[in-house]
C-alpha positions in Angstrom: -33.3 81.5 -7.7 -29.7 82.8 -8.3 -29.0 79.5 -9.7 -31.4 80.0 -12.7 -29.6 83.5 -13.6 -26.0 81.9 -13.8 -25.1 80.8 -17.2 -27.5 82.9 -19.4 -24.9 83.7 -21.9 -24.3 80.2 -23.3 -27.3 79.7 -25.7 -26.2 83.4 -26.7 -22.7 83.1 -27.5 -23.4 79.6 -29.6 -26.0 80.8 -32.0 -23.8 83.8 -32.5 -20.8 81.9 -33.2 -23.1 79.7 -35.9 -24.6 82.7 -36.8 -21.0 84.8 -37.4 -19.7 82.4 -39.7 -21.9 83.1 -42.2 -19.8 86.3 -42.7 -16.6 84.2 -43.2 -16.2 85.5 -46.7 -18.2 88.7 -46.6 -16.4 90.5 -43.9 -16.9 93.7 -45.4 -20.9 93.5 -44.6 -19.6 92.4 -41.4 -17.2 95.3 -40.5 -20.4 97.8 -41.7 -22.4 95.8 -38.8 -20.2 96.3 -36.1 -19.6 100.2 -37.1 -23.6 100.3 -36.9 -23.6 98.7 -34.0 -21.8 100.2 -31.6 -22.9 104.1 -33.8 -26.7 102.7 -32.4 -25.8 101.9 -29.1 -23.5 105.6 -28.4 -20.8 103.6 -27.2 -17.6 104.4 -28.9 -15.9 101.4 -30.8 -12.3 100.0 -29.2 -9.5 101.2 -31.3 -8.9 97.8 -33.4 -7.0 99.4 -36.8 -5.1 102.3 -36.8 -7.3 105.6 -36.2 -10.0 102.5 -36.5 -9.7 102.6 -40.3 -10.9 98.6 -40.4 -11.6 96.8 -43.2 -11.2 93.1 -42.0 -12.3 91.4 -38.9 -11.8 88.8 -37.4 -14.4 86.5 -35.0 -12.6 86.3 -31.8 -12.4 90.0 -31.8 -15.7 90.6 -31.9 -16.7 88.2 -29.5 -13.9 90.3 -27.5 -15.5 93.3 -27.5 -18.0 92.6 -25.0 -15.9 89.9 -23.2 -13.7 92.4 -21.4 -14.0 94.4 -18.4 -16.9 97.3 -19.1 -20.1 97.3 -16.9 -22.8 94.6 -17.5 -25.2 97.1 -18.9 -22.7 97.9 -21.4 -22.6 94.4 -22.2 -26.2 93.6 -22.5 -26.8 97.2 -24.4 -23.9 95.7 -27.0 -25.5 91.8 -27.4 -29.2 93.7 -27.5 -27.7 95.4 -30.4 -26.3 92.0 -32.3 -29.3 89.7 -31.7 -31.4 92.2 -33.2 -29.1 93.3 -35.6 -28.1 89.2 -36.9 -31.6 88.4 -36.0 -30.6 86.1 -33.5 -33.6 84.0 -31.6 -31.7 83.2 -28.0 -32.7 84.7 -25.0 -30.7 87.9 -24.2 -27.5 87.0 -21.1 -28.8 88.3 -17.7 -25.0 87.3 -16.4 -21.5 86.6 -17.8 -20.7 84.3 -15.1 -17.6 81.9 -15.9 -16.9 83.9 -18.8 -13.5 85.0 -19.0 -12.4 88.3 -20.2 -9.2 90.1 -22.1 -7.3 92.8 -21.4 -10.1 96.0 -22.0 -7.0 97.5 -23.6 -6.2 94.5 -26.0 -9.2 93.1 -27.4 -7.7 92.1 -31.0 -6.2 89.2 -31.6 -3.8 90.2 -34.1 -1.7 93.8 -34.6 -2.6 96.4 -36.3 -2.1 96.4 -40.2 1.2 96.8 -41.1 2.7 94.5 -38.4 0.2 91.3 -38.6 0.9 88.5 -41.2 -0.9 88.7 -44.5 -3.3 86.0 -43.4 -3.5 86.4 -39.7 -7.2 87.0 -40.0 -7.9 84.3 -42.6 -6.1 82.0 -40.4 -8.3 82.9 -37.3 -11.2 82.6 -38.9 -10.4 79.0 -40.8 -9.4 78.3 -37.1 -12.7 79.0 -35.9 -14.8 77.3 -38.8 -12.9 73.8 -38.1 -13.6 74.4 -34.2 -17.8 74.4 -34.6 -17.5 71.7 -37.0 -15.6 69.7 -34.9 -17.5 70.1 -31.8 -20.5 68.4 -33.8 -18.2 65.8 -35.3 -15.1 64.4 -33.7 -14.0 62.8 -37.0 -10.1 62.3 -37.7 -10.3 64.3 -40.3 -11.4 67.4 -38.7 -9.3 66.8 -35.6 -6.4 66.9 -38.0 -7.3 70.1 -39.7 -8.6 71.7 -35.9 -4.4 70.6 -35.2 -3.2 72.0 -37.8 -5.0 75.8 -38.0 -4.4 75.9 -34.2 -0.9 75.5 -34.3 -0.6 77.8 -37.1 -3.0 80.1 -35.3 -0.6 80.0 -32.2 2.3 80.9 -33.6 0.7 84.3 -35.3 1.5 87.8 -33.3 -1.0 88.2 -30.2 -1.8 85.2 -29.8 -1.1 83.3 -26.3 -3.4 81.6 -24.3 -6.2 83.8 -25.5 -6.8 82.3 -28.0 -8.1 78.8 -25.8 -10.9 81.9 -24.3 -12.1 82.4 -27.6 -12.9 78.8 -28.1 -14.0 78.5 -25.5 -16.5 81.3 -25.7 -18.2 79.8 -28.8 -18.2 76.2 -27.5 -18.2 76.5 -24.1 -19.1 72.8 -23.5 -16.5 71.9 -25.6 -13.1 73.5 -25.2 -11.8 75.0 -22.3 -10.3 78.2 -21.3 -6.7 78.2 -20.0 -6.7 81.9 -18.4 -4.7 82.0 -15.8 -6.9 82.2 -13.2 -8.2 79.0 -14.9 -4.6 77.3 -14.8 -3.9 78.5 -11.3 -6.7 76.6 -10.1 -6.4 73.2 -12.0 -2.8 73.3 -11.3 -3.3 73.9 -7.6 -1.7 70.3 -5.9 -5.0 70.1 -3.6 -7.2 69.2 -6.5 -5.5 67.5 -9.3 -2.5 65.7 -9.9 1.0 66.0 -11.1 0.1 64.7 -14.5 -2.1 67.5 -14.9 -0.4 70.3 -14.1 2.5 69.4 -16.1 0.0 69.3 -19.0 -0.7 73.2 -18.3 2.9 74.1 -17.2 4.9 73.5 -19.9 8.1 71.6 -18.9 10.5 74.2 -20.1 8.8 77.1 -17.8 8.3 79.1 -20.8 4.6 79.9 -20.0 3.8 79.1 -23.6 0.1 77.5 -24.8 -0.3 73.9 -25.9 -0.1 72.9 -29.2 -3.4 72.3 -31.0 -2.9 67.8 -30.6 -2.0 68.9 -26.4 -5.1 71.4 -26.1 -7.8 68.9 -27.1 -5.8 66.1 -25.0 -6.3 68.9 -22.1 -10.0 69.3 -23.3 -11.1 65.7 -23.5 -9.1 65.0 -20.0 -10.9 67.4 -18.0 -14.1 66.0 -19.3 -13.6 62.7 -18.3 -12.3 63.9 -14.8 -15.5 66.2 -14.7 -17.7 62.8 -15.8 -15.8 60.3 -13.6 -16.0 62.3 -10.3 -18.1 64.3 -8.1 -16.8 67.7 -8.2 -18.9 71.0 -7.4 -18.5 71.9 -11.1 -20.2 69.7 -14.1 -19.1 71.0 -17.3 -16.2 73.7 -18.0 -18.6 77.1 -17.4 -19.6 76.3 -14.1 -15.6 75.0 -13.3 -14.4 78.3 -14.9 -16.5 80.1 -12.4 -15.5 78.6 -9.6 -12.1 78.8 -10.3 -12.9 82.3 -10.7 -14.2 82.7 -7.1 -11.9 80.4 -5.5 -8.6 82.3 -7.2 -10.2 85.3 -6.3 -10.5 83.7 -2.2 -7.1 82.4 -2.2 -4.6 84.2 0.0 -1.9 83.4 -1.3 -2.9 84.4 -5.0 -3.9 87.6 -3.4 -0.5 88.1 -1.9 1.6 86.8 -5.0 -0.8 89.4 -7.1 -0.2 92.7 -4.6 3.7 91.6 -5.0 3.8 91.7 -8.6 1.6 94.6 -8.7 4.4 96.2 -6.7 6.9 95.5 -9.0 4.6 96.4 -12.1 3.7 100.0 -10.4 7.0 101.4 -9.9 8.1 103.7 -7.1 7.1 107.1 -6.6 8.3 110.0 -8.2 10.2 111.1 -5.4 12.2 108.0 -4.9 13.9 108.3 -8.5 17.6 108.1 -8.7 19.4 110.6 -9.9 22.4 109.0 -10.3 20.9 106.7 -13.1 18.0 104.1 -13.5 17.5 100.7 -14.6 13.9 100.3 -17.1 12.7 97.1 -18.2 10.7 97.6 -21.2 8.6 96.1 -24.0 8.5 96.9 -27.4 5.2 96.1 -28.7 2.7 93.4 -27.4 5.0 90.1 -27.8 8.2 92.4 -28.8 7.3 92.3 -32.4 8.1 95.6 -33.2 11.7 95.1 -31.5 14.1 94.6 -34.9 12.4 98.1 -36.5 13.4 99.9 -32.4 17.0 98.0 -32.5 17.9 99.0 -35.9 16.8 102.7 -35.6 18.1 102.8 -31.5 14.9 103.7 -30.7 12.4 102.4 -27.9 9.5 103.9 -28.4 5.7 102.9 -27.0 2.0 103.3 -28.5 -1.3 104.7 -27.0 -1.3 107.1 -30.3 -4.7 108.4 -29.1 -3.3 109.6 -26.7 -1.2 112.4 -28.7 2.0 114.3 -27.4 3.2 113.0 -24.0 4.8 116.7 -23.2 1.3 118.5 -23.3 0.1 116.8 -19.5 1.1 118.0 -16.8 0.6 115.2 -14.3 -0.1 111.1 -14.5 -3.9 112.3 -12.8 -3.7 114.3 -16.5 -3.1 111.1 -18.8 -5.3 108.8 -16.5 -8.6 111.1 -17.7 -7.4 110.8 -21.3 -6.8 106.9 -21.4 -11.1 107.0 -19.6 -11.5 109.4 -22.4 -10.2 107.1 -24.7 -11.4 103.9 -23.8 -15.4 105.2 -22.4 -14.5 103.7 -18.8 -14.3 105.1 -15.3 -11.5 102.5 -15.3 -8.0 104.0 -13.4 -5.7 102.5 -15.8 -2.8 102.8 -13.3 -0.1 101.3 -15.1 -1.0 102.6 -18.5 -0.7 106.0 -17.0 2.2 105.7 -15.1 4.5 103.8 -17.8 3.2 106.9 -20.5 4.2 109.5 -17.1 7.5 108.2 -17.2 8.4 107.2 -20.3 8.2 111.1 -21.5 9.3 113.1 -17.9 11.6 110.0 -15.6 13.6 108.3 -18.4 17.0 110.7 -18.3 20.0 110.1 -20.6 22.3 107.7 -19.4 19.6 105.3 -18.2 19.7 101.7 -18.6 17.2 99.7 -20.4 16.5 95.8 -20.7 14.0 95.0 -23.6 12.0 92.0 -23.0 9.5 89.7 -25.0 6.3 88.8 -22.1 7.3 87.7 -19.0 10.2 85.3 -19.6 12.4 86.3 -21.8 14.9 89.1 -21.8 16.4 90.8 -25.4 18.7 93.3 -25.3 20.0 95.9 -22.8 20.7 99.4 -24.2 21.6 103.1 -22.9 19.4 106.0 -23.5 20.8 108.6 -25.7 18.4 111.5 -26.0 15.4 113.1 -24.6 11.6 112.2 -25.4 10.7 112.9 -28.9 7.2 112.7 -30.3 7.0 112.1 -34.2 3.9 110.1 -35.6 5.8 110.3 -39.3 8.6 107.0 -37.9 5.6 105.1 -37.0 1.8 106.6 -36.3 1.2 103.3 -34.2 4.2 103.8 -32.0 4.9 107.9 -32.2 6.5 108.0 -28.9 10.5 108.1 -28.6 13.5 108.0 -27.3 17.0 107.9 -28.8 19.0 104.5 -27.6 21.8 103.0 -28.0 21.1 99.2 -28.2 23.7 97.5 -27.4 24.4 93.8 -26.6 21.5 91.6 -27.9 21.0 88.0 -26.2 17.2 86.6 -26.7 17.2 84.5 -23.5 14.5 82.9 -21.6 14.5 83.7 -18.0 13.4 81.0 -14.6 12.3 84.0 -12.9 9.5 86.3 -13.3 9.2 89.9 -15.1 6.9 92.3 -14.8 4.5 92.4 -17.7 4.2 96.3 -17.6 5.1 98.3 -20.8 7.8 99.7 -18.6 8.7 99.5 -15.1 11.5 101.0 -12.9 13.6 97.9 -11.6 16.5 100.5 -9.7 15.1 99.1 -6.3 14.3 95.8 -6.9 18.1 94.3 -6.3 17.1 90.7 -6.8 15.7 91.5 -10.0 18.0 93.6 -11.5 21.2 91.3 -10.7 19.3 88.2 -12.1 19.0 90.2 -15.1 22.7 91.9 -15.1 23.7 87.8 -15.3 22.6 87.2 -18.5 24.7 90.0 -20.2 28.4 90.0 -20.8 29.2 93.6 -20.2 29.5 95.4 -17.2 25.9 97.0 -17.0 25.8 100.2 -15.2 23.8 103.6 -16.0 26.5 106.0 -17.7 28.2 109.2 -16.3 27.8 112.4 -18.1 30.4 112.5 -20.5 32.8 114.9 -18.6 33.1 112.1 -16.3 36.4 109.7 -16.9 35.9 106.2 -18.4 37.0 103.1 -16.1 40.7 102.4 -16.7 40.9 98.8 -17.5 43.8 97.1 -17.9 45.9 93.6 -18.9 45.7 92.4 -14.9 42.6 93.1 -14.9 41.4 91.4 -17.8 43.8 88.5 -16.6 41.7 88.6 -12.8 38.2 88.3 -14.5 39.1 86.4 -17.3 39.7 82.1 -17.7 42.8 82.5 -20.2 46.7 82.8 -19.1 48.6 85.5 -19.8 50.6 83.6 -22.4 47.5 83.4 -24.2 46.3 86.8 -23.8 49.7 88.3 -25.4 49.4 85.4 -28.1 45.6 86.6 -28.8 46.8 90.7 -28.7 49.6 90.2 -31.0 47.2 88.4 -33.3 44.9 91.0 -33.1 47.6 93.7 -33.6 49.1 91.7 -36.3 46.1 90.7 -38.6 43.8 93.4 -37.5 41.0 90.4 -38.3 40.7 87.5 -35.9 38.0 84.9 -35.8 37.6 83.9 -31.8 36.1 80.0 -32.6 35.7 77.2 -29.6 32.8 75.3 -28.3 29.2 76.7 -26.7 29.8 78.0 -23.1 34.0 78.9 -23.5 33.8 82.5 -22.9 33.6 84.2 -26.5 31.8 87.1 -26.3 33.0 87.8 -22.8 36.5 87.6 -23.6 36.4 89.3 -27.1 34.4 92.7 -25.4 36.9 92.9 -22.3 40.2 91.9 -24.8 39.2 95.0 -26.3 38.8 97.2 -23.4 42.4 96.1 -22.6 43.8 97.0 -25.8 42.0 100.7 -25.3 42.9 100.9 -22.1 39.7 102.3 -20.3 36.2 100.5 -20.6 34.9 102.7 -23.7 31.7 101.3 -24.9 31.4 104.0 -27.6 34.6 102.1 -29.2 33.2 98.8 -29.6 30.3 97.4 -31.3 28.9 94.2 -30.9 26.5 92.7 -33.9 25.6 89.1 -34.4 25.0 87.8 -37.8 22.4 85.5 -39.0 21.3 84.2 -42.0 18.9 86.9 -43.6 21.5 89.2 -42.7 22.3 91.9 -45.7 24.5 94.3 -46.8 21.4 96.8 -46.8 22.5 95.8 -42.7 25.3 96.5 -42.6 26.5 98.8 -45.0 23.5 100.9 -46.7 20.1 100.3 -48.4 16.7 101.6 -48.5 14.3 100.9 -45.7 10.4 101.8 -46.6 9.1 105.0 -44.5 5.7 106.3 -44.2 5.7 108.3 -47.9 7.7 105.4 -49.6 11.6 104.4 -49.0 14.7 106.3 -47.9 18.1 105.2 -48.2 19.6 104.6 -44.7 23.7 104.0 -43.6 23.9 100.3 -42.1 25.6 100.1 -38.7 29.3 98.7 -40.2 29.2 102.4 -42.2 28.5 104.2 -39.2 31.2 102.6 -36.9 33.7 103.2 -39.4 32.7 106.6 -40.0 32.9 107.4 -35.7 36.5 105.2 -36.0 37.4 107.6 -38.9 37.1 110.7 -37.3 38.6 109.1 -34.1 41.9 108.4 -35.8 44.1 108.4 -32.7 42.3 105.5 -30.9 41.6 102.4 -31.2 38.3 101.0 -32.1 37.2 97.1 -32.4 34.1 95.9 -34.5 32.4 92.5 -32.7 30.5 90.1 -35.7 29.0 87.3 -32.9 28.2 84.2 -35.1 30.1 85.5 -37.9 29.8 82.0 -39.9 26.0 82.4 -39.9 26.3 85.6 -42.5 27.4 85.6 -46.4 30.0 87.5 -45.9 30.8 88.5 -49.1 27.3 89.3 -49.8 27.6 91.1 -46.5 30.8 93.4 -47.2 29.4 93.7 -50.8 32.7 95.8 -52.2 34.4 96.4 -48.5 34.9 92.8 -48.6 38.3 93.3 -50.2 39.0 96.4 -48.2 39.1 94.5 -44.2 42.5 93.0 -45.5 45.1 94.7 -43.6 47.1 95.9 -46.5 44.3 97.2 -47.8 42.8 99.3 -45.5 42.4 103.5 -46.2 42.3 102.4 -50.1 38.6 103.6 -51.1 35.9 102.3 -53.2 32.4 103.3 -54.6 29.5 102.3 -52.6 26.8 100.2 -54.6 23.7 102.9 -53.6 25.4 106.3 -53.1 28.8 106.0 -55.0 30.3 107.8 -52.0 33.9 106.8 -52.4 34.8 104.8 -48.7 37.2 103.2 -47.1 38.0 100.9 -43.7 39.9 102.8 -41.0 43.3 101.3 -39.9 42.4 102.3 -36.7 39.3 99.5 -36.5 39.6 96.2 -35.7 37.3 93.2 -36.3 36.7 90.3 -34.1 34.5 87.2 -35.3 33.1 84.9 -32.7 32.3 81.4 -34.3 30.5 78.3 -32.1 32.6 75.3 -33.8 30.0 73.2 -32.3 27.1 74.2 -34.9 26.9 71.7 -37.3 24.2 73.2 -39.1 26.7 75.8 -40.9 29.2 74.8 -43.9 32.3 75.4 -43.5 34.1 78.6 -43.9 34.7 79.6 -47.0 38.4 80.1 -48.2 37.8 83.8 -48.8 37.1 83.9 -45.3 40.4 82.4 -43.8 42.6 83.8 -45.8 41.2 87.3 -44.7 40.9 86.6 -41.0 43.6 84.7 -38.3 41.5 82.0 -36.2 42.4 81.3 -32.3 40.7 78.7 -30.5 38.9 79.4 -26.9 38.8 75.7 -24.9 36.9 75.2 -21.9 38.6 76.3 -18.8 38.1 74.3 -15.8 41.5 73.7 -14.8 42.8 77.3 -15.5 44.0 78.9 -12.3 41.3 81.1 -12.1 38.1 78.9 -12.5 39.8 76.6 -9.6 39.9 79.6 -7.4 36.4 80.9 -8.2 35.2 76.8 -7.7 36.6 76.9 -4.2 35.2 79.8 -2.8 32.2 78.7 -3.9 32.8 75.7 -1.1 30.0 73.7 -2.7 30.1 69.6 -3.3 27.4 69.5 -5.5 29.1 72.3 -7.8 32.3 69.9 -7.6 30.6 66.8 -8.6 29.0 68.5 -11.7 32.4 70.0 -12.9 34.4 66.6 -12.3 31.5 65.0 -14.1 31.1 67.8 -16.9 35.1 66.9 -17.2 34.3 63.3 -17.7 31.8 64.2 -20.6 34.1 66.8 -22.5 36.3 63.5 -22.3 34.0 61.6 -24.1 33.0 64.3 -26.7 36.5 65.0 -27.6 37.1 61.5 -28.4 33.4 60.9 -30.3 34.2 60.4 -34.3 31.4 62.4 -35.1 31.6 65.5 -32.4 35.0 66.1 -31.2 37.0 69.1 -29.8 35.0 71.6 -30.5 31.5 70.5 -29.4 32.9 69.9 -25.3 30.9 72.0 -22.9 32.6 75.1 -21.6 32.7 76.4 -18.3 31.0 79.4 -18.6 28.0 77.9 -18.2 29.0 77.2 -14.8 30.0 80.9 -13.4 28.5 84.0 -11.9 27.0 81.7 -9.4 26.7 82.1 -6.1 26.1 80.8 -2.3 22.8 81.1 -2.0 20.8 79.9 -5.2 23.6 77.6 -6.5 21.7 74.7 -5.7 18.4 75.8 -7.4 20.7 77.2 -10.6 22.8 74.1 -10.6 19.7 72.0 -11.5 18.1 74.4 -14.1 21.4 74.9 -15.9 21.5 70.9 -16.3 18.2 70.4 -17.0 17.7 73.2 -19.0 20.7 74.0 -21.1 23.4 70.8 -20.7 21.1 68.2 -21.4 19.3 69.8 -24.1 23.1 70.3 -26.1 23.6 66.4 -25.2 20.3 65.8 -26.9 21.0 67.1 -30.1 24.8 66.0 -29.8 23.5 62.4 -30.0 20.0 62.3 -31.6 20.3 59.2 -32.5 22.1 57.5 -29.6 19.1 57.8 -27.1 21.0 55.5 -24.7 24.2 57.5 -24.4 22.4 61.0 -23.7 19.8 59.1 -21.0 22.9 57.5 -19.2 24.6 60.7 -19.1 21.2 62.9 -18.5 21.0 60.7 -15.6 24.6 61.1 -14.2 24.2 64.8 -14.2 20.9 64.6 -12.8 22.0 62.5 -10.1 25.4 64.9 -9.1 22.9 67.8 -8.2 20.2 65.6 -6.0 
């Protein structure tokens, strides 16, 4: 009997979807249903626009709003509703078994208007037209279009591998749903192969979906494994069900999931340090609200409905509101406790790594100021805090972060030194300002650095003597590392307030750097850019030194950049004042600033520098290090052979580049690539960073010599076996 009530939802869900797209290009009518819909029912409506003002929708968001986690009678009381309301002749679901479900919090799949693409929803819903049509006919045609709209589909905001659930929900025989209970359980080693599970993990460990040609290979290869075998499940709603129960079963899922849990829940309030924190936080579903934070240092979070974080007086306090809010008995623990801290644990001082999902780290930054609540920056986001952002890095990570909005990492050790690695600086909370800074000195800089002193005294007397110097070598020398502690030196102490760090790239402006007008909520207002500011703090700092960092300077137009100050960053010229293009305030360069531009010599995609350029700056060339005294003492207390095969080998291939016709000096692999490791997981990183980041550069060093990059792939592959 029980078998008869399983699967009730599937002649549903397809004459819906047939019945949905009939509203393609009268969406309007369709928003008005929906309204009615859930007005009829008294349940309130998910917050899908801001303060739900909607006037497009799309059809995997409706389909999402009763494919989450609310009660069943919810669920039936919202399809009653539809089948009478699109006249609708299935049988109403008795069960939702091997449906998956979203986030109850996150049932769109796009953002809010104002931070989705123009024609996000358009897309989805060509995107969903080409699936039913080509679920009826497999022509080439069609499978080139379904290709096509998927990829573009996939790379839209909010969209991961939720968007193979909502195929999957209106062809359920047809496509598959890659949730990750779905993956976990096809990628298990006891029931399917390598082949397969390479197929759902991606090689690169990025976590990211198939493309569209990879998804329906994925699709068609599970139904031939499903046709060809004997397996409890016959079709891809009763295997998504069982993978539901057998995930569900599985000990060490359980386990894995309390861990992370751990991690995403935080400590208790008691245990918070009071000698600083570490946060790692997201800004926005995806980051995509992370360039409008990092150019107003800001972090800020959502949940608008929620209102002022100051008025509750307890996480028990904001729980009730976020059940108030979303009409569930639902805890929401995490939701709770990131809001609870964001506005009452977060002190100034803190630390805080942004992050994009659960593999890739952005940008550390300290916090400035206190929590702030103002809807008039942004009524999606109104919660804030004043941050410094400072070094920026966009790097994937082989280890796994939290997927929280924000979590406390102070405890977690492992974690947080993982994450330290990936910066440059010296990351540690800050002292109240009556504290003193670090001293740091030339032996210092000489102990931690891969450059002799001869060097170091040629490189300072460049500095002092140009005031402009463009730091160039090949990826992986030591740029950025060297440039930020070189200045440190010169200061004397480790003052972070007296040097920036910006990297240029090629939509960069003068409106960045200098001043233009950003739009605001009532229109535009005309903001200083973060070159005008530094000067400004260097200006009234006249007595000290201060050093302005431009990483990838050669990616920028630089005189389109410096606009008018362009002229002033010559030596001789600095103090002499101009007019500024938007506020003709007269300004002018401190002699007390310097400026150091990093250049990769190995990115062949850039022209060369323009003459303007050189005559304006002095150039000094970073080489890799591996025989410096330094990097032969850090090699041997790492005591390791595989370590010393790589580095003879990696010496071998710098050999090789340096004397290619095309490559040359400046595209040889540096050795910073190689440090911060240590005795325990040198193995494990030896083999990611050749996998992962050498052979990749030898890939695009000799596209078109496939035999020289697989001979030398397989040399380096073979030194860390």
């Amino acid at each position: 009997m029980e078998e008869e009530k399983r699967f009730t939802w599937i002649n549903f869900y397809m004459e819906f979807a047939d019945r949905l797209l009939e509203y393609k290009n009268n969406r309007t009518e369709l928003v008005n249903k929906i309204i009615t819909i859930f007005d009829n029912i008294d349940i309130k409506l998910p917050l899908l626009e801001t303060n739900n003002d909607i006037t497009d929708i799309g059809p995997f968001t409706i389909f999402g709003l009763f494919n989450k986690n609310i009660k069943t009678e919810n669920k039936i009381k919202i399809l009653k509703e539809i089948k009478e309301s699109f006249s609708l002749k299935a049988d109403l679901p008795t069960d939702f078994k091997g449906v998956p479900e979203l986030n109850p919090v996150n049932s769109t799949f796009y953002y809010f208007k104002g931070y989705r693409g123009d024609k996000d929803i358009d897309n989805l819903w060509d995107l969903f037209e080409i699936a039913l049509k080509y679920s009826e006919n497999k022509s080439p045609q069609l499978y080139n279009e379904f290709v096509k709209i998927y990829n573009t589909v996939l790379n839209q905001v909010n969209i991961k591998w939720n968007i193979t659930m909502g195929l999957f929900w209106i062809r359920p025989y047809e496509y598959i749903s890659l949730n990750s209970r779905t993956r976990w359980y096809l990628t298990n080693p006891n029931f399917v192969n390598d082949e397969i599970i390479n197929r759902i993990k991606p090689s690169d460990k990025s976590n990211t979906p198939p493309k569209g040609e990879e998804y329906l290979k994925i699709c068609n290869y599970f139904k031939e494994i499903i046709k060809n075998n004997d397996y409890e499940f016959k079709n891809f709603p009763e295997l998504i069900y069982i993978s539901y129960i057998e995930s569900v079963k599985d000990d060490e899922l359980e386990k894995e999931y309390k861990e992370k849990k751990k991690i995403g829940d935080g400590i208790g309030d008691s245990n918070i340090n009071n000698d600083g924190n570490y946060w790692l936080y997201s800004p926005g579903q995806g980051a995509f609200a992370w360039e409008k934070f990092r150019d107003k240092n800001l972090m800020g979070i959502g949940w608008e409905a929620v209102g002022n974080l100051k008025e509750y007086t307890s996480k028990k306090e904001i729980e009730s509101k976020l059940q108030e809010i979303n009409n569930s008995k639902r805890k929401f623990p995490n939701d709770a406790l990131a809001l609870w801290e964001f506005a009452n644990k977060i002190k100034i001082g803190d630390v805080v790594f942004a992050k994009r999902g659960s593999h890739e780290i952005i940008a550390y930054g300290i916090v400035k100021g206190k929590y702030f609540f103002d809807k008039s920056i942004d009524e999606n986001f109104p919660n804030f805090i004043e941050i410094k952002w400072k070094e920026e890095i966009n790097t994937k990570t082989n280890f796994y972060l939290p997927t929280k909005t924000l979590t406390r990492i102070t405890d977690y050790e492992d974690m947080l030194n993982n994450i330290k690695n990936l910066f440059e600086d010296d990351i540690e909370p800050e002292k109240p300002s009556n504290e003193k800074l670090p001293i740091y000195t030339k032996e210092e800089f000489l102990e931690e650095s891969f450059i002799s002193e001869e060097m170091y005294d040629n490189l300072v007397n460049l500095i002092r003597y140009k005031m402009n110097v463009i730091i160039e070598g090949a990826p992986g020398v030591g740029k950025t590392f060297t440039s930020k502690r070189l200045a440190y030196s010169i200061i004397g102490v480790k003052d972070k307030e007296r040097v920036e760090l910006i990297q240029f790239h090629q939509s960069y402006s003068y409106e960045d750097f200098i001043m233009g007008y950003r739009p605001t909520q009532n229109g535009f207002s005309l903001e200083n850019g973060v070159f005008y500011n530094f000067c400004k703090k260097a200006e009234e700092d006249e007595d000290n030194d201060y050093f302005f960092i431009i990483d990838e300077i050669n990616r920028g137009n630089l005189s389109k950049i410096f606009g008018e100050l362009f002229m002033l960053i010559e030596k001789d010229k600095r103090g002499n004042k101009v007019r500024l293009l938007y506020n003709g305030e007269l300004f002018s360069i401190p002699k007390n600033l310097y400026i150091i531009g990093l250049m990769n010599t190995a990115d062949r995609s850039l022209a060369m520098i323009d003459y303007a350029l050189r005559r304006r700056f002095a150039f000094y060339t970073l080489k890799p290090a591996f025989d410096s005294e330094n990097f032969i003492r850090y090699q041997k207390s790492l005591n390791n052979p595989k370590f010393d095969n790589v580095i003879n080998l990696v010496k071998e291939l710098n050999d090789e580049i340096k004397n290619d016709e095309v490559l040359g000096e400046g595209f040889q692999i540096g050795h910073s690539y190689f440090c911060n490791l240590d005795e325990k997981t040198i193995d494990k990183k030896l083999d990611f960073i050749i996998n992962f980041e050498i052979i990749p550069l030898l890939k695009e060093y000799w596209f078109d010599e496939v035999n020289k990059v697989e001979t030398w792939s397989n040399r380096l592959k073979n030194a860390v076996v």
